[in-house]
ROLUM-890434 format. One record per residue (C-alpha): x, y, z; residue in one letter. Coordinates in steps of 0.05 Angstrom, whole numbers. Layout:
! ROLUM-890434
<rec><px>X</px><py>Y</py><pz>Z</pz><aa>a</aa></rec>
...
END
This chain:
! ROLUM-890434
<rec><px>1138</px><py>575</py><pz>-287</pz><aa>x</aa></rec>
<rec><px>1135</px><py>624</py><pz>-222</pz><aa>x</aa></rec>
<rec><px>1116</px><py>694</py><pz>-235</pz><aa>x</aa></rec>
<rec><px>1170</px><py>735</py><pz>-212</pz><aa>x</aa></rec>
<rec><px>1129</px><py>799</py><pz>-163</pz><aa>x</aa></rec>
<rec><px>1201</px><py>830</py><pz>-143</pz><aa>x</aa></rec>
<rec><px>1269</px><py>830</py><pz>-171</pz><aa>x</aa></rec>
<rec><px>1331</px><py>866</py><pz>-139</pz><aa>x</aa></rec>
<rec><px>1385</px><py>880</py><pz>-188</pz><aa>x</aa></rec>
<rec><px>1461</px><py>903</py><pz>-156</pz><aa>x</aa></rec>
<rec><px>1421</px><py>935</py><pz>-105</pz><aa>x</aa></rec>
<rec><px>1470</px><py>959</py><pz>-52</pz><aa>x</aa></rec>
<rec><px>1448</px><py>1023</py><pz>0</pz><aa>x</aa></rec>
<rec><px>1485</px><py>1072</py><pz>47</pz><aa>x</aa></rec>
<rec><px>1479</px><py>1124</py><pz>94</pz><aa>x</aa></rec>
<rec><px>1527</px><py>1174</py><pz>110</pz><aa>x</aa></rec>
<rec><px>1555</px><py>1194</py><pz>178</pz><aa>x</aa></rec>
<rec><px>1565</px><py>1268</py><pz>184</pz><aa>x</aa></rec>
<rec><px>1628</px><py>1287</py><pz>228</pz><aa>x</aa></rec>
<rec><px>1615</px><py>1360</py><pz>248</pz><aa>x</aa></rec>
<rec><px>1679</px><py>1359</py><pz>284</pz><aa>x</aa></rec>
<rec><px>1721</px><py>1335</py><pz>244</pz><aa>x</aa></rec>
<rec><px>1692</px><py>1374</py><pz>185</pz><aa>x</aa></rec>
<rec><px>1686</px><py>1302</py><pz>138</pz><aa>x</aa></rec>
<rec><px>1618</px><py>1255</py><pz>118</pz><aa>x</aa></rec>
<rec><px>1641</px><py>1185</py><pz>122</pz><aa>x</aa></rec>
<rec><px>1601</px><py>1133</py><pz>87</pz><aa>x</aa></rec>
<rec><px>1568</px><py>1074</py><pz>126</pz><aa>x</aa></rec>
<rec><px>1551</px><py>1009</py><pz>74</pz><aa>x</aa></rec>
<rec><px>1500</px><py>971</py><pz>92</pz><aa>x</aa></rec>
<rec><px>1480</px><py>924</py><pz>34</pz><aa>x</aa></rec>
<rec><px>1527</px><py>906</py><pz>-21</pz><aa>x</aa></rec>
<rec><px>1501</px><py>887</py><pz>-86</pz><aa>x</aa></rec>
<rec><px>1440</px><py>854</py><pz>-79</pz><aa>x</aa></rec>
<rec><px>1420</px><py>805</py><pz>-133</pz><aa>x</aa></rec>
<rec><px>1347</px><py>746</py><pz>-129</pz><aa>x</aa></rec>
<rec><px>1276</px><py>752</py><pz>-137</pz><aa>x</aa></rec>
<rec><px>1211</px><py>742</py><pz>-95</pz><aa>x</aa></rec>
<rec><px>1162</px><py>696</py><pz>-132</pz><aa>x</aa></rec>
<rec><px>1080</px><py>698</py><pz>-123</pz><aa>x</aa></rec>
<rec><px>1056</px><py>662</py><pz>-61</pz><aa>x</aa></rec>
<rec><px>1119</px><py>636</py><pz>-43</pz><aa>x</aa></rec>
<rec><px>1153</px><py>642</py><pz>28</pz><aa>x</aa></rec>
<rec><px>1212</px><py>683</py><pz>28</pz><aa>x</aa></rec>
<rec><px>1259</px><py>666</py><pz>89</pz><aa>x</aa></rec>
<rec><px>1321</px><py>717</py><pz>112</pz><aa>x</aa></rec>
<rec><px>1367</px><py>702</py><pz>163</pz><aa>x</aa></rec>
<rec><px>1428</px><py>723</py><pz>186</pz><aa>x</aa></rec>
<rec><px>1462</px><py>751</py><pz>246</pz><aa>x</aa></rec>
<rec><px>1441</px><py>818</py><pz>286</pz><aa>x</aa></rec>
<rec><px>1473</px><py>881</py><pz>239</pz><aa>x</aa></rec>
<rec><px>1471</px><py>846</py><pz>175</pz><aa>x</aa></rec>
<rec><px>1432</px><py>887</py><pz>136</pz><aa>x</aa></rec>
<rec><px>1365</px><py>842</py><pz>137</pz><aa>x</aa></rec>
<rec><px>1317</px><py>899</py><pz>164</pz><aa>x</aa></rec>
<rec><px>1351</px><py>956</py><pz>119</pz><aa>x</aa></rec>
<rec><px>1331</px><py>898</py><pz>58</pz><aa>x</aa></rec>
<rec><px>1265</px><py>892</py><pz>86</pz><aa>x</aa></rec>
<rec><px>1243</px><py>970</py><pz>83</pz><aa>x</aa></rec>
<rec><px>1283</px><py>966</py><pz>10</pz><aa>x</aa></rec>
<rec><px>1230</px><py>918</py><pz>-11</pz><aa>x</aa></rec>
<rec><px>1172</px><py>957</py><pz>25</pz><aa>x</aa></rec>
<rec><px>1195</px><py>1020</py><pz>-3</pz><aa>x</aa></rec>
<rec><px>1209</px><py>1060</py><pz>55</pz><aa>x</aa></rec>
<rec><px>1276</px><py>1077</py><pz>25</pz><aa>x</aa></rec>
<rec><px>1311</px><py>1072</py><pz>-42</pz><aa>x</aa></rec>
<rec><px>1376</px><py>1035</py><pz>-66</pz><aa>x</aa></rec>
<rec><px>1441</px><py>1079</py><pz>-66</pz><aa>x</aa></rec>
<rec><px>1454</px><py>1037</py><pz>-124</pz><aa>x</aa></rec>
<rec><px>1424</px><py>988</py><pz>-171</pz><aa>x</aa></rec>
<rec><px>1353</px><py>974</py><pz>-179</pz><aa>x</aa></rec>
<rec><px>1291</px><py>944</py><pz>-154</pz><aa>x</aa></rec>
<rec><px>1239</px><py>921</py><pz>-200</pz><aa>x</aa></rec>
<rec><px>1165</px><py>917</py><pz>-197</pz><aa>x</aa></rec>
<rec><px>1118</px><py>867</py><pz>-232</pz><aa>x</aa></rec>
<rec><px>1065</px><py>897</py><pz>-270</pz><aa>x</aa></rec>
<rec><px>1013</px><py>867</py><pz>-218</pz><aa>x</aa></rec>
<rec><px>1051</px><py>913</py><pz>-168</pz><aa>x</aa></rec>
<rec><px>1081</px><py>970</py><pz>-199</pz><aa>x</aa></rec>
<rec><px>1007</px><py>987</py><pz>-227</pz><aa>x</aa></rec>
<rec><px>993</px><py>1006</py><pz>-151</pz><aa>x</aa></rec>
<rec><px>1052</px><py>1031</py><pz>-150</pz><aa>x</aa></rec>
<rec><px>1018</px><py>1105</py><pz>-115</pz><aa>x</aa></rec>
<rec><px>983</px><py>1061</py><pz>-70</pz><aa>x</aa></rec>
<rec><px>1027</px><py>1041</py><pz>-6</pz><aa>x</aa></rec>
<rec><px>979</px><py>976</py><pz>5</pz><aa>x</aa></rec>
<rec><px>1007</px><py>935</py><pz>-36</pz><aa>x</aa></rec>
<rec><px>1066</px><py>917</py><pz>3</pz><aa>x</aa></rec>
<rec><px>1057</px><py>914</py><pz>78</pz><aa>x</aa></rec>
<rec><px>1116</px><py>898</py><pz>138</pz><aa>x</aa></rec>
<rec><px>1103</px><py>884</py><pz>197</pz><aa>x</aa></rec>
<rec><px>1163</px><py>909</py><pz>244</pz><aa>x</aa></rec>
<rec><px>1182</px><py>876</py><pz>310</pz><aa>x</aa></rec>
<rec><px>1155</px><py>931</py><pz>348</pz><aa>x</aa></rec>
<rec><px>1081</px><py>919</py><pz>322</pz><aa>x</aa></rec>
<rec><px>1062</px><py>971</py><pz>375</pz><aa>x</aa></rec>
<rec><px>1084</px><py>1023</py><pz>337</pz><aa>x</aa></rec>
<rec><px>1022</px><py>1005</py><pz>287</pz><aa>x</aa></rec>
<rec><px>975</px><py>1009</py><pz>349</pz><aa>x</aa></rec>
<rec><px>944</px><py>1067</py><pz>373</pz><aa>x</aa></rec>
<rec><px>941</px><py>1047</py><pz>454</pz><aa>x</aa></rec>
<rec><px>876</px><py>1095</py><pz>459</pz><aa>x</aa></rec>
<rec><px>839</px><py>1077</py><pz>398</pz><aa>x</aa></rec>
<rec><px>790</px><py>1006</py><pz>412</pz><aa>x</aa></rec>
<rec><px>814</px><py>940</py><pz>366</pz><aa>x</aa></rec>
<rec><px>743</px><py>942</py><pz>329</pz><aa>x</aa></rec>
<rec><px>760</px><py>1013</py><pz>300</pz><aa>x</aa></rec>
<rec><px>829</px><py>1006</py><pz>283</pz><aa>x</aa></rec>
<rec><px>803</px><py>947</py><pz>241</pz><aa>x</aa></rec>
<rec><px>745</px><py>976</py><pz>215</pz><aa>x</aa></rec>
<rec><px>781</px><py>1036</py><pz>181</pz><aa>x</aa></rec>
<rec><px>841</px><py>990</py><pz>152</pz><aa>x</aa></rec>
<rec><px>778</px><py>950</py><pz>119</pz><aa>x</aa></rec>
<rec><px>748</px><py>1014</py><pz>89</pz><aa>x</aa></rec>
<rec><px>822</px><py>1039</py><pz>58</pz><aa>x</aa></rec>
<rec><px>813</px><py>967</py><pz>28</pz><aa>x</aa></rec>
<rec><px>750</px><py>997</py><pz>-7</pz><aa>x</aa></rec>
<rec><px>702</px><py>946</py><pz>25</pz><aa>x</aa></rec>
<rec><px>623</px><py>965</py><pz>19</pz><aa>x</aa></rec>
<rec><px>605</px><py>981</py><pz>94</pz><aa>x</aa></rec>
<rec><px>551</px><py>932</py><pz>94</pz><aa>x</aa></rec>
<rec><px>621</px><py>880</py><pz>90</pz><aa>x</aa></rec>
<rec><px>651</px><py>913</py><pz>143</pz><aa>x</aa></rec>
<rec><px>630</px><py>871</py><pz>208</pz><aa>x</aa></rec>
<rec><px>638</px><py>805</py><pz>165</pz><aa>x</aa></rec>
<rec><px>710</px><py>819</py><pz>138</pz><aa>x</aa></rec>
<rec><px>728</px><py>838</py><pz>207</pz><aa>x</aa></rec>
<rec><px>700</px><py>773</py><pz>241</pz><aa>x</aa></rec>
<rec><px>737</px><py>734</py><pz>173</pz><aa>x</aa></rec>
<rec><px>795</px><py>768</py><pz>197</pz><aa>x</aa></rec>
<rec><px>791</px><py>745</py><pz>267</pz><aa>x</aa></rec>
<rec><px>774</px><py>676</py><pz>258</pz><aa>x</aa></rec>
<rec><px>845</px><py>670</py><pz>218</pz><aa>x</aa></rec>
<rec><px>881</px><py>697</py><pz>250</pz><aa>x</aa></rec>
<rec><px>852</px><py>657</py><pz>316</pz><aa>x</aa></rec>
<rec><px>837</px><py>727</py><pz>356</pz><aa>x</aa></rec>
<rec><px>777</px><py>721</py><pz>404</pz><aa>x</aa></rec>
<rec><px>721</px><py>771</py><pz>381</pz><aa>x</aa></rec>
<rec><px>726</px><py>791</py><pz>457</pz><aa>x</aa></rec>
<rec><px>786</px><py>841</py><pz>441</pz><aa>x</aa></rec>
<rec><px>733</px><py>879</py><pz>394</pz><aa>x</aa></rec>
<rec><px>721</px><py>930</py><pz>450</pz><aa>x</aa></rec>
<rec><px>787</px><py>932</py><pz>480</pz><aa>x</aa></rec>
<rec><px>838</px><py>990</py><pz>461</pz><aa>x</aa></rec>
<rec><px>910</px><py>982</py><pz>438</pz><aa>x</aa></rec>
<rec><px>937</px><py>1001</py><pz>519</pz><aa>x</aa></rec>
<rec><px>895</px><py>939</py><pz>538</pz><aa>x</aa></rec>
<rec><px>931</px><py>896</py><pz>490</pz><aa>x</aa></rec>
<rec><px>980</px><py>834</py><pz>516</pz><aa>x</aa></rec>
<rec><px>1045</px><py>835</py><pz>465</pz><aa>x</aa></rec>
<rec><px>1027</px><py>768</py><pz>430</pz><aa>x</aa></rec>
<rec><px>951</px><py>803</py><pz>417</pz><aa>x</aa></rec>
<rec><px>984</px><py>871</py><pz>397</pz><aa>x</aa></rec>
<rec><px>1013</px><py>832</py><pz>341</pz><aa>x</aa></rec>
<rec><px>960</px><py>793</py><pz>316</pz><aa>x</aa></rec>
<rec><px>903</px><py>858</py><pz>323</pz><aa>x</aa></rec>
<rec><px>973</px><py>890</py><pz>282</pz><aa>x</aa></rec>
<rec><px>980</px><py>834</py><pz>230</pz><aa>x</aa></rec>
<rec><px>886</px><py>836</py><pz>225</pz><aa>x</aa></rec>
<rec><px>898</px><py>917</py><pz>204</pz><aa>x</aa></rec>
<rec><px>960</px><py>897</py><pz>156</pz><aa>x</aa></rec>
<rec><px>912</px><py>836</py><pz>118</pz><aa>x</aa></rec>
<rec><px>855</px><py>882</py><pz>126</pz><aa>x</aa></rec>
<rec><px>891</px><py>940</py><pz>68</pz><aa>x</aa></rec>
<rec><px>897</px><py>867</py><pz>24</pz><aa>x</aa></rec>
<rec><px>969</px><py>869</py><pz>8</pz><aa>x</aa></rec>
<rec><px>997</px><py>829</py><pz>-43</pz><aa>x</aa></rec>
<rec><px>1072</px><py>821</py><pz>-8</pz><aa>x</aa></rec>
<rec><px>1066</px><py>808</py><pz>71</pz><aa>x</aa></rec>
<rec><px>1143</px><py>831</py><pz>100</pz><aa>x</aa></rec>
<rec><px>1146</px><py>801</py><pz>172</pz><aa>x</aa></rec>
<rec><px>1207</px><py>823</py><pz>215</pz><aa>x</aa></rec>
<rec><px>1228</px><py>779</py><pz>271</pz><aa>x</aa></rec>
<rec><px>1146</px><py>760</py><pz>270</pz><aa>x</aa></rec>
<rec><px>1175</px><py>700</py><pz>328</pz><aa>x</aa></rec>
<rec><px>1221</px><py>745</py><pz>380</pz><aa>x</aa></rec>
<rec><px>1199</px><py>739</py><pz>456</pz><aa>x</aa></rec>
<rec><px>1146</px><py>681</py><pz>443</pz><aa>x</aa></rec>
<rec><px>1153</px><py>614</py><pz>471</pz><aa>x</aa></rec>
<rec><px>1150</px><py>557</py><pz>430</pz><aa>x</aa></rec>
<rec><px>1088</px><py>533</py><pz>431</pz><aa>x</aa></rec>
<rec><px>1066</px><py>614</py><pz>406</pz><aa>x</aa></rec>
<rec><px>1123</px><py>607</py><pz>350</pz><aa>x</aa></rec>
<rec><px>1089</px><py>547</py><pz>318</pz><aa>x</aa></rec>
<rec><px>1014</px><py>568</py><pz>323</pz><aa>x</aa></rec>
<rec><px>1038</px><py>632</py><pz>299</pz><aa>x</aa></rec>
<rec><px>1069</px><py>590</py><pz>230</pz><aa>x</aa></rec>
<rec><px>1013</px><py>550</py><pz>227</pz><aa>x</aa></rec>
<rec><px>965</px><py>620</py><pz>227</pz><aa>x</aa></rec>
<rec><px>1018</px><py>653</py><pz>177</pz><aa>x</aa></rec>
<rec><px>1020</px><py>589</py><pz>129</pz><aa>x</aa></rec>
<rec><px>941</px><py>597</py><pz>128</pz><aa>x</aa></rec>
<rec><px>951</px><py>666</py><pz>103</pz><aa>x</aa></rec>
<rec><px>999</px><py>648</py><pz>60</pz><aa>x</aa></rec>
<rec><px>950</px><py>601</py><pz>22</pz><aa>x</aa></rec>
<rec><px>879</px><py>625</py><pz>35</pz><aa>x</aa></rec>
<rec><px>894</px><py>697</py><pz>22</pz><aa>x</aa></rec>
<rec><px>943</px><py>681</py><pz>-23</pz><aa>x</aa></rec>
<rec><px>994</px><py>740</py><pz>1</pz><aa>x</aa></rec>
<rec><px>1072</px><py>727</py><pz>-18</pz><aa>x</aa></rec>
<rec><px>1105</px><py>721</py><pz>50</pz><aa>x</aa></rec>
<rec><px>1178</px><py>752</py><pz>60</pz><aa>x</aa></rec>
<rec><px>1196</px><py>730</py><pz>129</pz><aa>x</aa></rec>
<rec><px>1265</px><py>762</py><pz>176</pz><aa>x</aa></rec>
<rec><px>1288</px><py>710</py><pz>229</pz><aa>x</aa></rec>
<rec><px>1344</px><py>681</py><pz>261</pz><aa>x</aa></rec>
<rec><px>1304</px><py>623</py><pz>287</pz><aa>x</aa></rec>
<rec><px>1332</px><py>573</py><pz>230</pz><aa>x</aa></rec>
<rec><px>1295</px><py>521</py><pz>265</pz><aa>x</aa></rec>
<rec><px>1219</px><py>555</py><pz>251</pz><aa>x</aa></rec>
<rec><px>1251</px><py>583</py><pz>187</pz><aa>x</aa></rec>
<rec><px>1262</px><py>513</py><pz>163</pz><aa>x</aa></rec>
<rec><px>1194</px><py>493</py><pz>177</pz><aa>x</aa></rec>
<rec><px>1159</px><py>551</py><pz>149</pz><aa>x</aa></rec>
<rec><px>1197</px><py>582</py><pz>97</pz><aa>x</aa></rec>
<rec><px>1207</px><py>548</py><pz>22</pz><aa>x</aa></rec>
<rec><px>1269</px><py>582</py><pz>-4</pz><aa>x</aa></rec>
<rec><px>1331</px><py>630</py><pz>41</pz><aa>x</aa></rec>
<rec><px>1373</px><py>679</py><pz>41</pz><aa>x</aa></rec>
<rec><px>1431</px><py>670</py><pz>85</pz><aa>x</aa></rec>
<rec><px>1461</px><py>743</py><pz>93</pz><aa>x</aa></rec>
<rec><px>1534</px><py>760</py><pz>121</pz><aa>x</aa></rec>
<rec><px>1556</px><py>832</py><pz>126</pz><aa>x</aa></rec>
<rec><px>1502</px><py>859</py><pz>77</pz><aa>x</aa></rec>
<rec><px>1521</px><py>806</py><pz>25</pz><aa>x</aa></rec>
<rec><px>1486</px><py>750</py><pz>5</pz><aa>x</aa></rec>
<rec><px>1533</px><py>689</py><pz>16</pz><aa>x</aa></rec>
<rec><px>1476</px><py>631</py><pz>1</pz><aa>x</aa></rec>
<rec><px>1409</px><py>626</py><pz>-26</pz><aa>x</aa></rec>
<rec><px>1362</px><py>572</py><pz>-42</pz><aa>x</aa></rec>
<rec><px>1318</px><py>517</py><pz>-23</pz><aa>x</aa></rec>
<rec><px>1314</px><py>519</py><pz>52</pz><aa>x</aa></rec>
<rec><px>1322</px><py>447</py><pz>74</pz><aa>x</aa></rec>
<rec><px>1376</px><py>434</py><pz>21</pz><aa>x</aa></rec>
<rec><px>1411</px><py>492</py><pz>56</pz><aa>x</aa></rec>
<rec><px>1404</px><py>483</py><pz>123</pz><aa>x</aa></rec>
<rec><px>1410</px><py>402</py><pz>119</pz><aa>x</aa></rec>
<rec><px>1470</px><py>410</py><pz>72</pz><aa>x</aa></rec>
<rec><px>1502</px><py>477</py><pz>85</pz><aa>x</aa></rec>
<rec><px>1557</px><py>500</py><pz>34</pz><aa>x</aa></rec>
<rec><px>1591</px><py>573</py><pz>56</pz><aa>x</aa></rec>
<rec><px>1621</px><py>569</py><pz>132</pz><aa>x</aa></rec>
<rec><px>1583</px><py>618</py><pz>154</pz><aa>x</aa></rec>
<rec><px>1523</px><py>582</py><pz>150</pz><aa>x</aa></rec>
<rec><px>1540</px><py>526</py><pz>181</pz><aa>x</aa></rec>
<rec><px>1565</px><py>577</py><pz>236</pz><aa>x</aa></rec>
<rec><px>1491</px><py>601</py><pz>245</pz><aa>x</aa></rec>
<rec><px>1461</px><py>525</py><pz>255</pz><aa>x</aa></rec>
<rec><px>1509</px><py>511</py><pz>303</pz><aa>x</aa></rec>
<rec><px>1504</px><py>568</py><pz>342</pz><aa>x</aa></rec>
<rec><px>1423</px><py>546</py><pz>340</pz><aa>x</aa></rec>
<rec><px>1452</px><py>485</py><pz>369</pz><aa>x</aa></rec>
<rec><px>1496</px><py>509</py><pz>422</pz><aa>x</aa></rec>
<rec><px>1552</px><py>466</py><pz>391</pz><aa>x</aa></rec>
<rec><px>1597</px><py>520</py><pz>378</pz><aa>x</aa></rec>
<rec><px>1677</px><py>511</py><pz>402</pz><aa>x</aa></rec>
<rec><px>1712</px><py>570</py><pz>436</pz><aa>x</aa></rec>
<rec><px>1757</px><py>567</py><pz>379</pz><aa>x</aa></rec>
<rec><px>1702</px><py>578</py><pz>336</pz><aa>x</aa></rec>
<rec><px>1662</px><py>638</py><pz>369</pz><aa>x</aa></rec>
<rec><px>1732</px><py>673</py><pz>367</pz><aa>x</aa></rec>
<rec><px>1752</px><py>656</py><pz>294</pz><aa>x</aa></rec>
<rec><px>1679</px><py>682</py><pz>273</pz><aa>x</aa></rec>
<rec><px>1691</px><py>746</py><pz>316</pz><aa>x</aa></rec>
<rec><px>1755</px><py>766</py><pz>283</pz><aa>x</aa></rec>
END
């Protein structure tokens, strides 16, 4: 039986939107009654359509900010570090918000491996364990974050996230502006990961097509709702809701003008 690390229960979230001049808050949803859980060293896969709600459920899960409504359960494993903000890591799109562009790589990586609580004497061979995973060339040591192309920005990114040894890895559009060559090294680094540091992956895309090959189970969201979930080449091979079998063939460019307009309206 999988051990269940996460479990969202009628989780649903707004924000409101203050009208000054009209003297009225109106109330944005976002996510509407949330309901599946994240197993141990599985990979998670999330997909969906630009303004669905799948980054606002990603920083639900990290714990950046709370359900309006319903609940979101921690193991034991996880809710015992529940004061310590390692445990569950994301990295966001924009991993150069996690870079400091004047600090060099080795130091940014050499203090994320300390917070871990690693005796220094470990330091310099964590690091280079690091590296070697994540196939990053012991050259950028010395370099600082300004120096940095984007594809090495994430990886140094992702080497400081694994460095804090999280138990839940959240990766948000981890595949945006690579070609595809980069997209499947980049699984075949993340699947590595996945099994040698045994970290439950949760992973945001709308590249179905790397989805399918890296992820084990989906979530196909529509409008902050969850309209299918399950086994990812069941789904995507054998689609039930329309809406999914909108997404895969938009992936294919197969789409009918009559259908881009239905979907619109």
């Amino acid at each position: 039986m999988k051990e269940e690390l996460i479990q969202l229960q009628d989780v649903s979230y707004s924000v409101e939107n203050n009208q000054l001049t009209f003297g009225k808050t109106d109330t944005a949803d976002i996510l509407f009654d949330i309901n599946f859980s994240i197993y141990k060293g599985e990979v998670l896969g999330i997909c969906g359509e630009s303004g669905g709600g799948k980054s606002t459920l990603a920083k639900l899960i990290a714990g950046i900010i709370k359900p309006t409504n319903g609940e979101l359960i921690l193991s034991k494993k996880l809710s015992a570090n529940k004061n310590n903000p390692r445990t569950i890591q994301i990295l966001f799109q924009n991993s150069s918000n996690l870079i400091n562009p004047y600090r060099k790589v080795s130091t940014i990586i050499d203090e994320a491996i300390r917070l871990s609580g690693a005796n220094k004497e470990k330091i310099t061979e964590k690091k280079i364990e690091l590296f070697e995973t994540l196939c990053i060339n012991q050259t950028l040591f010395k370099r600082r974050g300004m120096e940095l192309s984007g594809g090495e920005r994430q990886r140094v990114a992702l080497a400081r996230l694994l460095a804090l040894k999280p138990k839940v890895l959240i990766l948000d559009e981890p595949f945006s502006a690579q070609d595809i060559t980069s997209q499947l090294n980049f699984v075949k680094v993340l699947k590595c990961i996945n099994k040698d540091f045994e970290v439950t992956m949760i992973c945001i895309s709308h590249n179905l097509k790397i989805l399918k090959n890296f992820a084990e189970r989906v979530i196909v969201i529509r409008n902050g709702r969850i309209v299918e979930m399950g086994d990812t080449i069941k789904i995507f091979d054998s689609p039930e809701y329309p809406y999914t079998k909108f997404l895969l063939r938009a992936e294919e460019f197969s789409l009918t003008k009559e259908e881009i307009h239905a979907h619109r309206n």
